[in-house]
N, C-alpha and C positions, 0 to 999 in steps of 0.2 A: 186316618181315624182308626183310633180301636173298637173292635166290637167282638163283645166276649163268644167262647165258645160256641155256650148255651143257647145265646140269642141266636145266630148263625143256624144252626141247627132247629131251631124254634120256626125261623124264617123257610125255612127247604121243607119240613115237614108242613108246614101251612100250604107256602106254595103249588105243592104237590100235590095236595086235594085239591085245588082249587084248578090244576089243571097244567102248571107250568112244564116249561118241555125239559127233555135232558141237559140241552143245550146253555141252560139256564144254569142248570145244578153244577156243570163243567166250567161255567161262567166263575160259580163263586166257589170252587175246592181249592184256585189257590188262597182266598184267606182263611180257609178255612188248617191248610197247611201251615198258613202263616203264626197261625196263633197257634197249635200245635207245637211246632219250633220254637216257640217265643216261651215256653212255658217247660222247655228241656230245663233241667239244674242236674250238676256233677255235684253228691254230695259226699263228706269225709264222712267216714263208718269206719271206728276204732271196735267194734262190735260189742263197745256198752249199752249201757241205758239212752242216754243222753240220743248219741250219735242212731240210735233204734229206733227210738220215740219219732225224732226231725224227719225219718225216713218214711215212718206212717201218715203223720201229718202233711207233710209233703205230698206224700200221693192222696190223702183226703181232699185237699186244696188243689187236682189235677195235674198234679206236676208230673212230669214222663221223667222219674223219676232213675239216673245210673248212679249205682252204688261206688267209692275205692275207698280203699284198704291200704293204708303207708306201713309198709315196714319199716320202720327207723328202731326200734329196738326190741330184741327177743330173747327175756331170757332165759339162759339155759336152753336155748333152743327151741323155749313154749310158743306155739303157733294155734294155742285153740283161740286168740281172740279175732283168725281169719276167718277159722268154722263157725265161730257164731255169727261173723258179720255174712258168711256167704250163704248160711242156714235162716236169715234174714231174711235175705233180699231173693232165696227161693220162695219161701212163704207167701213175700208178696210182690212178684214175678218178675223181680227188676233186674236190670243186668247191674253183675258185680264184676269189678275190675281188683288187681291186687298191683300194688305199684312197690318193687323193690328201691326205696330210699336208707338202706341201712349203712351204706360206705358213707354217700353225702352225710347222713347227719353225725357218722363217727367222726369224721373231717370237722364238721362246723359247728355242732355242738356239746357232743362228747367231749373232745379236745378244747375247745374253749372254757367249758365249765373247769377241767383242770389245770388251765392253763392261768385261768383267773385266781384261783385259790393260791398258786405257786407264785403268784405276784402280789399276794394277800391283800387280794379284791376282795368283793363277795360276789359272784355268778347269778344270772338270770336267767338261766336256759330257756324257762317257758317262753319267756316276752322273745328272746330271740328266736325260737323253734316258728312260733307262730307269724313275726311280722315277715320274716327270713326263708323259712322254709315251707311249711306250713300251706301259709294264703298264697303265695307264690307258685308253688306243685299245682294247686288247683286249682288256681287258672291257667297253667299253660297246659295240662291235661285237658281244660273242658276247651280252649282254642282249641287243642289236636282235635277234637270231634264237633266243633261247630255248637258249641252247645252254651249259651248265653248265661245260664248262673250258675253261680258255686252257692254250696253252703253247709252247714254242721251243727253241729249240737252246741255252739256252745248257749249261756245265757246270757246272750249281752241284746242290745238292740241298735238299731239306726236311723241317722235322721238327717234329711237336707236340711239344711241353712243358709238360706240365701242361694247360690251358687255350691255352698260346700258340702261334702257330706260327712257327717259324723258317726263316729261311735259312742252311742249314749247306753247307758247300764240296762241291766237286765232287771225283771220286778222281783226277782228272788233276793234279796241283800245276803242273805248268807252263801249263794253260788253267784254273784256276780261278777262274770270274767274280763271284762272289759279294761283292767288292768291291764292287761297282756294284750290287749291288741292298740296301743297306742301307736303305733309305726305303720298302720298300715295306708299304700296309698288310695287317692280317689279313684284310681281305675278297678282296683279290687271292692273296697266297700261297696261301690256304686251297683256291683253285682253280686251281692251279699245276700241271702235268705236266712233269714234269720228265725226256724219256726218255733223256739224254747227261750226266745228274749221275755216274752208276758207271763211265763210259767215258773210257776215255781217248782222245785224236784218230789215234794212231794204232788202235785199235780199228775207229773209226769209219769212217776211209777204206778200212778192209779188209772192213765190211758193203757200205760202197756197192761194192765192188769185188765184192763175193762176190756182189749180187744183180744184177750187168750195168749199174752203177750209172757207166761207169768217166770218164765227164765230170765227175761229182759227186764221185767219190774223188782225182782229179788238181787239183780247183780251190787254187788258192791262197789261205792265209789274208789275210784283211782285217787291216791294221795300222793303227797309229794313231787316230785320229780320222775318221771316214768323208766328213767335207767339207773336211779337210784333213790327208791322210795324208805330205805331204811336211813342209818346213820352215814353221813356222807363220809365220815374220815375213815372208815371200812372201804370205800368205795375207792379214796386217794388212794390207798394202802397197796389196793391189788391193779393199783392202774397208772402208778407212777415208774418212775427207775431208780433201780438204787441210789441212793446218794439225794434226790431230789428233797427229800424229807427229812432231816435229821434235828434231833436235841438241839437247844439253844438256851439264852439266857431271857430269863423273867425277871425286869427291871419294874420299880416302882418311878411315878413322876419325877423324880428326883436323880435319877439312875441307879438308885441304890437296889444290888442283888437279890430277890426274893426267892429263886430256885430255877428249874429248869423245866423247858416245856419239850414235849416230845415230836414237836416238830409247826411250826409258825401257820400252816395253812389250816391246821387241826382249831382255829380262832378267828371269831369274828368280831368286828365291833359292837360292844355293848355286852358281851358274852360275860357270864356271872358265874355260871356252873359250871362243871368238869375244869376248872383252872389249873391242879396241882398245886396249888397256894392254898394255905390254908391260917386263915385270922380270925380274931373275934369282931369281927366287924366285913362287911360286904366288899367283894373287891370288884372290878369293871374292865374289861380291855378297853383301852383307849386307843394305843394304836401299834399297829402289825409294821414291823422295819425288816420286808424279805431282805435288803441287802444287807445287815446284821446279823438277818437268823434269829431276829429277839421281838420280844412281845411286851409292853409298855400296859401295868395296869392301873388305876386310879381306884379311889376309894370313894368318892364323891361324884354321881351318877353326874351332879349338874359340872364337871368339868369334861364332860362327854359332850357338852351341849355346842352348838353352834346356831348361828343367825343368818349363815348365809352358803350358798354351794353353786358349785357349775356343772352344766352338762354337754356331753359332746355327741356326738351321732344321734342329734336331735331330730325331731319332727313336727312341725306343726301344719296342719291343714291348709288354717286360716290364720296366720301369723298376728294381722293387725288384730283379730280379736282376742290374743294376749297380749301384746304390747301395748295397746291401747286402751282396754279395758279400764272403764271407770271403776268397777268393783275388784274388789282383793277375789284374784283366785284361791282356789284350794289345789295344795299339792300332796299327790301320798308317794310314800317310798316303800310303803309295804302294802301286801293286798289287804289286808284285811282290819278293817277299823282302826282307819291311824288317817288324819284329814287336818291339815295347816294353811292359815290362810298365806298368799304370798304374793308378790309382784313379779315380774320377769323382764330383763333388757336384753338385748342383745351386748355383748363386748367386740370390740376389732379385731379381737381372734375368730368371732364366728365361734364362740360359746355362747351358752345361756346363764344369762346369772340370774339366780335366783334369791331373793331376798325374802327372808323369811321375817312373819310379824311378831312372830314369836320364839324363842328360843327349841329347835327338837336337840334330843338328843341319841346318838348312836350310828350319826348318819354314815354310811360304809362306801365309798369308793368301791362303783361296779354294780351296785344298787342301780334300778329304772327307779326315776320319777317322772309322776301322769299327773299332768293339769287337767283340772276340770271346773266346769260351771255350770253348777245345780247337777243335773244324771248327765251331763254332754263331755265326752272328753276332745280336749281343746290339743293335746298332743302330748310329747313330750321326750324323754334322753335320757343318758346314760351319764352314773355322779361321776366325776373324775376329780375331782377336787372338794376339799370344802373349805368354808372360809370363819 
């Protein structure tokens, strides 16, 4: 049986006037420990807003609240977003841990985001950072100390179903992250705290403000990709080898010669601007050929389009409630305001195919796609093909 704190406490102070002996109060300290223990959470503190706010709330809601700090990228050597996450959690007296994951995530996501572009993918870092490295560090952190929940800023929220548990959206629609955590398993969500899923950001900057918070409510959001939040083919540039990147040829549908592109990874599907083409009329990458070295553009957005694609290092919680599903899912491939109805089967390779009801166009090989239904995400994988 649970019984919260307060009552506990409620209960010994009654008792105690009333006459009860020590023996009594020694009687009930262990649940009294119990629920103490039960109410630890290891939470991620990037030392923004977000990850600042969760750590308040957190301990408003009695949580015995340990701060970490992941190093996975610094740059130029900046390290003030450890001083504010440790300046933090002095404030409000929690222990702060700082975990060096900078070589792992050069190995597993650094290298991957370049290694996709070089194979004229498109990269997903976040979605991998998070299901991959991310929720995985903390949990096996909050194991090393016994310590039963993880959690963080993001805005997403969760929910059982039946046996399963989900990740269902956050009430903010314009920060809702729950895109990027499609991958993750039941053992992790199951211990998920979630204190900024009902809040919207401007909410949140008005706690940190409301509780003298007012560095943490002024900080600026983090955009982009956090190891390269400018333009990424600056980023190829200084972080490839010679040779890897070079000049090729810009072919129109037809294969007819249109010019030369300054190197194939520098392009994504659907890409309109910075071409080096230049028409009276709109041009399109359709599609990146690394083993050519050559970049295929179209003129006609709708021969961009497709009806159908696969996914491989998929995930789904609750499988039969996508395969089986009376109603058309929706699937997105980009975060933000892009929603298509679709169905999903399994194929004999142990792919996902996914049939779309409508035609999308620009879909990219290396792109996540996340099923959902209604704010619930149902799961989902990574494009490798389209059809």
């Amino acid at each position: 049986m649970s019984v919260s704190l307060q009552c506990v406490f409620h209960s010994i102070r009654f008792k105690v006037n009333k006459g009860w002996s020590t023996a009594v109060l020694l009687f009930l300290c262990p649940y009294v420990m119990k629920e103490e223990k039960d109410k630890r959470v290891l939470l991620g503190m990037s030392g923004g807003t977000d990850s600042s706010v969760a750590a308040i709330l957190l301990q408003d809601a009695g949580y015995e609240v340990t701060g970490v700090t992941f190093r996975f990228y610094e740059k130029e050597g900046d390290t003030a977003y450890l001083d504010d996450a440790r300046e933090l959690c002095s404030r409000l007296h929690i222990p702060h841990l700082v975990y060096d994951a900078q070589e792992v995530f050069r190995k597993h996501i650094i290298t991957y985001f370049i290694d996709e572009y070089l194979k004229g993918r498109t990269p997903v870092p976040c979605t991998l950072c998070n299901n991959r490295l991310k929720w995985p560090l903390l949990q096996r952190l909050a194991d090393e100390r016994d310590i039963p929940f993880i959690a963080s800023g993001h805005y997403v929220q969760k929910r059982l179903i039946g046996e399963c548990w989900h990740i269902t959206q956050g009430a903010d629609p314009d920060k809702d992250q729950s895109f990027f955590l499609w991958g993750l398993p039941q053992d992790i969500i199951a211990r998920m705290i979630l204190p900024l899923g009902n809040l919207t950001k401007t909410r949140v900057r008005e706690i940190a403000s409301e509780r003298g918070f007012l560095k943490v409510a002024s900080k600026r959001d983090s955009l982009g990709v956090c190891f390269c939040p400018g333009d990424y083919r600056t980023y190829l540039r200084r972080h490839t080898q010679i040779g890897d990147i070079a000049p090729g040829p810009i072919f129109d549908e037809q294969r007819n010669y249109m010019g030369t592109h300054e190197g194939y990874p520098f392009y994504t599907i659907g890409q309109r601007r910075g071409l080096g083409v230049y028409r009276n009329k709109a041009l399109f990458v359709k599609e990146i050929l690394p083993e050519e070295n050559a970049v295929i553009l179209a003129d006609n957005l709708r021969s961009l389009e497709h009806r159908a694609f696969y996914l491989s290092h998929w995930h789904l919680p609750n499988p039969e409630a996508v395969f089986a599903s009376q109603e058309p899912l929706i699937v997105k491939i980009r975060y933000r305001k892009q929603a298509n109805r679709c169905s999903v089967s399994l194929t004999p390779e142990n792919r996902l195919y996914v049939h779309l009801h409508e035609p999308l166009a620009s879909i990219a090989c290396g792109q996540a796609a996340v099923f959902y239904q209604d704010d619930v995400v149902l799961g989902g994988g990574i494009i490798d093909s389209v059809d």
